[in-house]
C-alpha positions, 0 to 999 in steps of 0.5 A, spaced: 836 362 299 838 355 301 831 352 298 833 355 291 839 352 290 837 345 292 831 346 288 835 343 282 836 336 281 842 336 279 844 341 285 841 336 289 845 331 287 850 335 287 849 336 294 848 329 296 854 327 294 857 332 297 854 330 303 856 323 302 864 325 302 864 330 309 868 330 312 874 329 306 870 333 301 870 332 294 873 336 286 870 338 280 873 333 277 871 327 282 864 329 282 864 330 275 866 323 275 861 321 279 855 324 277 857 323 268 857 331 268 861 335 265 865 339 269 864 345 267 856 344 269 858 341 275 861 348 276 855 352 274 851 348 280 856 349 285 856 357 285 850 358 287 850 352 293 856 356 295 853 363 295 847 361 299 853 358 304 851 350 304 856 349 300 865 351 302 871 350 297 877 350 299 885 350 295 888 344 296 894 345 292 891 347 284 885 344 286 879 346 289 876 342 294 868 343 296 865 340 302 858 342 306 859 347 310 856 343 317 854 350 320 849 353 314 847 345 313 844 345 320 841 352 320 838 350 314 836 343 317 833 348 323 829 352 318 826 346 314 823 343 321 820 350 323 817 351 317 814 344 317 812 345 325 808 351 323 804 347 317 803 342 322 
C-alpha cells in the first residue's frame, strides 16, 4: 500500500520532489543532486514508490525519467480524505 511507501522520510522527500518537477518529471541522478543521496539510495527508495504506483518511470534515451503518476496520486489522495472522514 501507498502509506508504506511514503512512510519514509526519504521516500517522502523523494516524492515531494517528484511532485515539485510534474509534469517534466526528474533522473536519479538529479534527485540525487537535490537531495545530496547517493544515487544508488535514491534508487532503493523509488522501487517501492513505483510498485504501490504513485510513482512511473519512463527511457528517456539511457536515462530513465520518474514522474507521479497523476492518477494513482489522486486515488491515493481520495482514500487519504475517506479515511479522515470516517474519524471524524
Amino acid at each position: 500500500m501507498c502509506f508504506a511507501a511514503l512512510g519514509s522520510d526519504v521516500r517522502l522527500e523523494i516524492f515531494r520532489q517528484l511532485v515539485d518537477s510534474s509534469p517534466t518529471g526528474l533522473g536519479p541522478t538529479a534527485l540525487s543532486e537535490l537531495m545530496g543521496l547517493p544515487r544508488n539510495l535514491i534508487s532503493y527508495h523509488l522501487t517501492p514508490l513505483r510498485a504501490c504506483g504513485l510513482v512511473a518511470n519512463e527511457k528517456d534515451g539511457r536515462d530513465v525519467l520518474y514522474r507521479v503518476s497523476q492518477d494513482a496520486f489522486a486515488d491515493f489522495a481520495i482514500a487519504v480524505q475517506r479515511l479522515m472522514m470516517r474519524r471524524a
